[in-house]
N, C-alpha and C positions, 0 to 999 in steps of 0.2 A: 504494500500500500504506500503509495507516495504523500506524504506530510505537508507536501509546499508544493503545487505543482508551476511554478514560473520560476526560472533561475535567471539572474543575471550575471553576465560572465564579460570579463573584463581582460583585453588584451595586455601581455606582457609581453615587452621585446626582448630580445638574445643581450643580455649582459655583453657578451666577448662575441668576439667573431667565430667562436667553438660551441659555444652555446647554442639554444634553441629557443626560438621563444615559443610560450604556454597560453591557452586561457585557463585564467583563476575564475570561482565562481565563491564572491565576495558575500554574495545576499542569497536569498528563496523568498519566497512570498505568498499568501495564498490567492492574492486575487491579479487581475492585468491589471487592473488599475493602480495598485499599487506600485505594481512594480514595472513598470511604463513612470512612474512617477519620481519612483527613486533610480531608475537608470537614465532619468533626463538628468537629474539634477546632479548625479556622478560624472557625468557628460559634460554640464555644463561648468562645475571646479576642475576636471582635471585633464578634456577636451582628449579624452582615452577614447580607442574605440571598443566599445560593449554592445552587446548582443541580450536581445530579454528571448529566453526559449521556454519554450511546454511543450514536453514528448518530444523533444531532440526536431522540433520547427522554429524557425523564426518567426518571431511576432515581430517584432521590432530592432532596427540596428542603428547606432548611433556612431559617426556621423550618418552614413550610408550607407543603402544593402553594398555600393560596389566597393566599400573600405571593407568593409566585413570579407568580402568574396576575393579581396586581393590577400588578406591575412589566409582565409580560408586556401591558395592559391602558397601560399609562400609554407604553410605548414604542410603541404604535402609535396613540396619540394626540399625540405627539409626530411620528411620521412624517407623516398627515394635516396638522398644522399646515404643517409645512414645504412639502409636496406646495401647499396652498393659498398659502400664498405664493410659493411659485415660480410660480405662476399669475396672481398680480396683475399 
């Protein structure tokens, strides 16, 4: 049974150039409204991009769905990398 169904989930970049970056998921919420509410206003102190999900969908992405789809884009060129080096 899921307790919170809306997560917001907050981009983290690669520390180092060996690194990788992550999404953290900061909050849950039980309702959209909520939590549409509190990933605007984490948005608008720290101009991060966040994503508000229920059941692994996008509701909402902050600034844009195409900032979210270029992270979405860089983290699975990020997993390729490693995948080929574990193959070496």
């Amino acid at each position: 049974m899921v307790s919170h169904p809306y997560s917001i989930y907050v981009w983290q970049p690669a520390r180092s150039p060996r690194d990788e970056g992550r999404w953290s998921e900061p909050a849950q919420c039980f309702t959209e409204q909520w939590a549409l509410y509190i990933a605007n206003l984490m948005h608008q102190d720290s101009h991060a991009v966040i994503k508000v999900v229920r059941y692994g969908i996008n509701l909402q992405c902050f600034p844009s769905a195409h900032a979210v789809e270029l992270v979405e884009k860089q983290i699975s060129g990020q997993c390729k990398k490693r995948i080929e080096e574990n193959e070496e």
